[in-house]
Each structure stands twice: as structure tokens, then as C-alpha cells.
N, C-alpha and C positions, 0 to 999 in steps of 0.2 A: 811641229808639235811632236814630242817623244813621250812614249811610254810613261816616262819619271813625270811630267806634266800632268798628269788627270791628279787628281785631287779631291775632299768635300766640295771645296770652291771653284771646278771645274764649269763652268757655261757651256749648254748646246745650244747654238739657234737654229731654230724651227719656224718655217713661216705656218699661219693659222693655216692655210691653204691645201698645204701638206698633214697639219696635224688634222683638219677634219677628213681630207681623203681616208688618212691612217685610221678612222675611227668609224668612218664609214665601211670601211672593207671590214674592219676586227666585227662591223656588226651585223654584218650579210654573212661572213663563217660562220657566224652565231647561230646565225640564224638558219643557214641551210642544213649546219648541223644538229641542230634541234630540229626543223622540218624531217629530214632523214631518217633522226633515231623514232619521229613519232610514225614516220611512213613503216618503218620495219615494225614496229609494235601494230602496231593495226593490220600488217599480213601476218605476222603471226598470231594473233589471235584468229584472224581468220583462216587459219592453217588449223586450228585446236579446234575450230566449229566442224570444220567439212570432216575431219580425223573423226571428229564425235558424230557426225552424217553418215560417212560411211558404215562403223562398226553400229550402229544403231541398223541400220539396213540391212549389212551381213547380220547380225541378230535376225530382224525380220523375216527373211530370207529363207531363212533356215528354219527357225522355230515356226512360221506363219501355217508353212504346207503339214509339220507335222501335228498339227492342231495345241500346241504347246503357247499359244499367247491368244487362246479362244476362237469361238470361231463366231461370223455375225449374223444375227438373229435368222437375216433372209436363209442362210445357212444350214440355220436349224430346221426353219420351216421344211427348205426343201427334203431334208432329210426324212420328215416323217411324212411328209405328202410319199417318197418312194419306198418308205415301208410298207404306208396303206394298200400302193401299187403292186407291192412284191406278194401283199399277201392276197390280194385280188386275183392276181395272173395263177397262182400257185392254187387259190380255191376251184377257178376256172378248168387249171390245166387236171386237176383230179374230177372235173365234172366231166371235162369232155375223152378222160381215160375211163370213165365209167359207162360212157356214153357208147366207146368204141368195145369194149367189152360185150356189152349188149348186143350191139351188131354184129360181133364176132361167131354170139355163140348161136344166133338167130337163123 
């Protein structure tokens, strides 16, 4: 058979045998390449979650201690319970410099 030979009216034979192997293999590339491209889509989405995880965190991180994103109720309580304390210790500490005063001059 030469070159000058192929034609419209050119015959290939093909046993079924071969032509389903050939169709079965074209559909497992299909297929694994479609598996693939949807495995890379779904890590990178989850590459975009943890990216958005962390700078949410570094956010928290940083604004949490400087009291910049509130602080929680328990928070608050304690805060005025050692004010109450600070001004208790402070009434005390001028009762008992009064106290020593007295003694002093006695």
C-alpha cells in the first residue's frame, strides 16, 4: 500500500475487540482527568479556607489582647470587682496610715 493509495474510499479494518479496548482506555483518561482536575479544585478551595483561617487568627491575635474586637462579659465583671478591691485596699491603706500616725505621735 503507498501513500498515492488512501483515498475517500480508503477501508480500515478494525476488529470490535480493539475498537472497545480503544474506547474503553479514551474513557478511563476521561475520566481520570476529570477525577484530577476536580481533586485540584477541592485542595484549592481548601487552600483559600485555611489562607482565610489563618489571617482571621493573625487578626485575632493581635486586635484580641489590645481590646480592639471587645472584651467578654466575664471580663468586664472582673474588671469592676478589682476596682471595688483597688479602692477598698487604698481606703484601708490611709486608715491604717492614720492609725500609725497616732501611734507615732503617742
Amino acid at each position: 500500500m503507498q501513500v498515492s493509495d488512501l483515498n475517500d474510499n480508503t477501508s480500515l479494518g478494525i476488529s470490535v475487540k480493539w475498537l472497545v479496548q480503544i474506547i474503553i482506555v479514551a474513557a478511563m483518561v476521561v475520566w481520570g482527568y476529570f477525577g484530577l482536575t476536580s481533586k485540584l479544585a477541592h485542595i484549592e478551595i481548601d487552600v483559600l479556607r485555611m489562607k482565610d483561617a489563618v489571617e482571621m487568627n493573625s487578626d485575632f491575635r493581635v486586635k484580641w489582647p489590645l481590646g480592639q474586637l471587645g472584651a467578654l462579659p466575664d471580663d468586664a465583671e472582673q474588671n469592676m470587682r478589682l476596682k471595688y478591691l483597688e479602692a477598698e485596699v487604698s481606703s484601708i491603706e490611709s486608715y491604717v496610715d492614720t492609725l500609725r500616725l497616732k501611734a507615732d505621735t503617742k
